[in-house]
C-alpha positions in Angstrom: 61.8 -44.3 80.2 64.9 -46.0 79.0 68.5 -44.4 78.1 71.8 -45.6 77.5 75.1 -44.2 78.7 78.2 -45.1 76.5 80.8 -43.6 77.9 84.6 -45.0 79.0 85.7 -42.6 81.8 84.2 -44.5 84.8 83.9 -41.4 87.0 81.6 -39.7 84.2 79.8 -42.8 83.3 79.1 -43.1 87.2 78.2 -39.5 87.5 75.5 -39.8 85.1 74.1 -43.0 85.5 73.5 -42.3 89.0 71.8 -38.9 88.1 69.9 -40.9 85.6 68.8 -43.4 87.6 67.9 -40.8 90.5 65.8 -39.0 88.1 63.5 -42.0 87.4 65.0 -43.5 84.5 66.1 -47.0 83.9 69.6 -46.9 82.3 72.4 -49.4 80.8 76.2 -48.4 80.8 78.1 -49.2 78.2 82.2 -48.7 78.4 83.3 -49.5 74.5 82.0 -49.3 71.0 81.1 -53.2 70.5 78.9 -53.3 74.0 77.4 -50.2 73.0 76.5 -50.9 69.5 75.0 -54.7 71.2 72.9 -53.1 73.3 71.7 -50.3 71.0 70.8 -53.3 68.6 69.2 -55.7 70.8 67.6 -53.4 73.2 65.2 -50.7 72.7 66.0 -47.4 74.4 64.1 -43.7 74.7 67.3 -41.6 74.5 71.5 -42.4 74.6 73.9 -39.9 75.9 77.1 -41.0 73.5 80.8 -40.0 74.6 82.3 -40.0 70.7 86.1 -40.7 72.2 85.7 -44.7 72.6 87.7 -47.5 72.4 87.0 -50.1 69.9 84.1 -48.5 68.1 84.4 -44.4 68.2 81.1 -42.8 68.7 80.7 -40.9 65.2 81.1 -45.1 63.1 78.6 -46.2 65.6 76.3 -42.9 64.9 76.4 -43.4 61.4 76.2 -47.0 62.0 73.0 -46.8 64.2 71.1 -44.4 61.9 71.5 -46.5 58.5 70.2 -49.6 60.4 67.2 -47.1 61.2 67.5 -47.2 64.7 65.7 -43.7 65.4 66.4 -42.5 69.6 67.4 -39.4 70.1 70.9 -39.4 70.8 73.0 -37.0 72.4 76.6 -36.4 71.9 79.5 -35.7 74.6 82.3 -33.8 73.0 85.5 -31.9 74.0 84.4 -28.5 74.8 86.1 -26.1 72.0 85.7 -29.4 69.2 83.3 -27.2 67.0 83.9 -30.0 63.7 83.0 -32.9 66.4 80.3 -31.0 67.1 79.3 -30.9 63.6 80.2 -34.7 62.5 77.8 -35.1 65.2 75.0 -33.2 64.2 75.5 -34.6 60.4 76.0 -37.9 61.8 72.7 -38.0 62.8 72.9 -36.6 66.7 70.1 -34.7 68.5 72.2 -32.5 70.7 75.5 -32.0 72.2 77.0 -31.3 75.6 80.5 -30.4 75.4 82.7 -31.7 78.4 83.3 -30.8 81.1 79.6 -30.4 81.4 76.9 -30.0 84.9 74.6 -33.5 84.9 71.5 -31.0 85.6 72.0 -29.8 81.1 72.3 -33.4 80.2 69.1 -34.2 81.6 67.6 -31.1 80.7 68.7 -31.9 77.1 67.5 -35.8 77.5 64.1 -34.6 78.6 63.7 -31.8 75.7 64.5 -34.5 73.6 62.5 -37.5 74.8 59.4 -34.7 74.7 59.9 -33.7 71.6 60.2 -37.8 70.2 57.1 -38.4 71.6 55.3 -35.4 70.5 54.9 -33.9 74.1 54.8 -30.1 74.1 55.1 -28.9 77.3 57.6 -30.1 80.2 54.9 -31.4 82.3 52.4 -34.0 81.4 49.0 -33.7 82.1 46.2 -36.7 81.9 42.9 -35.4 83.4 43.8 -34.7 86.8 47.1 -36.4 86.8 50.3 -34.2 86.4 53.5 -36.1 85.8 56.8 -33.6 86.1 59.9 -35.4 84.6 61.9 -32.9 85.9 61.7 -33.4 89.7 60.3 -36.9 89.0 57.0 -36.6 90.7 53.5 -37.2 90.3 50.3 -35.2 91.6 46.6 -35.7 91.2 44.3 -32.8 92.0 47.8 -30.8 92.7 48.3 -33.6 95.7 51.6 -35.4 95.8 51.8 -39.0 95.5 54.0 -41.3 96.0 54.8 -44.0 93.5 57.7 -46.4 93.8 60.4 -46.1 91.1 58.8 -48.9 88.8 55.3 -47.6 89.1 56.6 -44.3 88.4 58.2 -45.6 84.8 55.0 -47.0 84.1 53.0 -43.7 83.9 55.9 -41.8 82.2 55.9 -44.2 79.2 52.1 -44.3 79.1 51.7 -40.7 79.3 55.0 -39.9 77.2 52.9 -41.6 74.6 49.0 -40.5 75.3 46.7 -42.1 72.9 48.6 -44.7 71.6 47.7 -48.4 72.8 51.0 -49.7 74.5 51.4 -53.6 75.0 52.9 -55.3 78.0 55.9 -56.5 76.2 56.7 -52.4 74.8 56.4 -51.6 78.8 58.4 -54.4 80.0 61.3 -53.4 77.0 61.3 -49.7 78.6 61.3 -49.7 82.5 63.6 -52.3 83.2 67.4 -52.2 83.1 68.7 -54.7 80.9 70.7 -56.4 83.8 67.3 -56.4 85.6 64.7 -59.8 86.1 62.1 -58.8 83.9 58.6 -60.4 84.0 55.6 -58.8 81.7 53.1 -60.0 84.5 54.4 -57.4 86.9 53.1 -54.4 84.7 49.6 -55.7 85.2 50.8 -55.5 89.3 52.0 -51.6 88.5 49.2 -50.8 86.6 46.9 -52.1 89.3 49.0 -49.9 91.6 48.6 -46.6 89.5 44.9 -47.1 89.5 44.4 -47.7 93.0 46.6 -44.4 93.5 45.3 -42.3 90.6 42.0 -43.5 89.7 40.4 -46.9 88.1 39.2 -44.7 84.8 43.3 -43.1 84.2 44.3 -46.4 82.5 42.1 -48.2 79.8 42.9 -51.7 79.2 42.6 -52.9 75.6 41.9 -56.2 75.5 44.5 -58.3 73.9 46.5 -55.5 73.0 47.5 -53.9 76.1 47.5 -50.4 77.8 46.1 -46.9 76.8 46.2 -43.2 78.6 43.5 -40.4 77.3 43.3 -36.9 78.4 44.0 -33.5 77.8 47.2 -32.7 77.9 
């Protein structure tokens, strides 16, 4: 899964991204308004954590801004603690959530993964495929209640997949949503990590659509 940080205080923006990128996700920084607003238009991202106090571009225009061009991701806004009316320009901006500063990493992510569930339909925190449980929360994976190990990239792989169970997702969609966008990015290489996941998990956990791409079945 793939979020984006847009905030301008460089200890906070490190702070998270590194907690972010600990927790399994692939993330892009951006410092200002204008980068932000590029990347959110160009790019296509499961969640962004948005500091409203920016230069350039303040975080409620670019809300607003974001939701009329139809760009759907759950967003959550970082706000002064005691700012009720940010709070609410937030919410009737078109914001999922809000954190108010100063704020513990371990509710941002908590919020980020109640909201990436709840975008993708996903009920419960962990996701289950047959025999496979994925837990987003300590970012790992188990078959038969085993651990395995999966690398970081392999690991993104099966979180998109099973983030969106039942739905045929194309090499292109994957390649879009487990690299940074700084990163070399190469669509072949999710044939590699698929391969991977099946050798580790089972040949039967991911179908391959031909032409189309990727699919993940099971109960949840």
């Amino acid at each position: 899964m793939r979020v984006l940080v847009v905030e301008d205080e460089p200890r906070i923006a490190r702070q998270l991204t590194g907690a972010l990128g600990d927790a399994g996700y692939a993330v892009d920084a951006a410092a200002d308004g204008d980068r932000a607003d590029f990347l959110a238009q160009t790019e296509r991202y499961d969640a962004v954590v948005l500091d409203l106090g920016l230069p350039k571009v303040d975080g409620l225009t670019l809300l607003r801004r974001w939701r009329d061009t139809g760009l759907a991701m759950p967003v959550i806004v970082l706000t002064a603690r005691g700012s009720w009316h940010e709070k609410v320009q937030g919410i009737d901006s078109g914001a999922d959530d809000y954190v108010s500063k100063p704020f513990r990493v371990e509710e941002v992510l908590a919020r980020l993964r109640a909201l990436i569930r709840r975008a993708t339909g996903q009920v419960t925190p962990e996701l289950r495929c047959g025999a496979v449980t994925l837990d987003p929360r300590a970012a790992k994976v188990t078959l038969d209640g085993a651990p395995v190990k999966l690398t970081s990239h392999e690991f993104r792989v099966l979180s998109y997949l099973m983030h969106h169970r039942g739905r045929v997702v194309s090499q292109s969609e994957l390649t879009e949503h487990i690299y940074a966008q700084n990163a070399d990015r190469d669509s072949n290489t999710v044939e590699v990590f698929v391969a991977r996941l099946r050798r580790k998990l089972g040949a039967s956990l991911i179908e391959t659509v031909r032409g189309l791409g990727y699919r993940m079945e099971g109960d949840q």
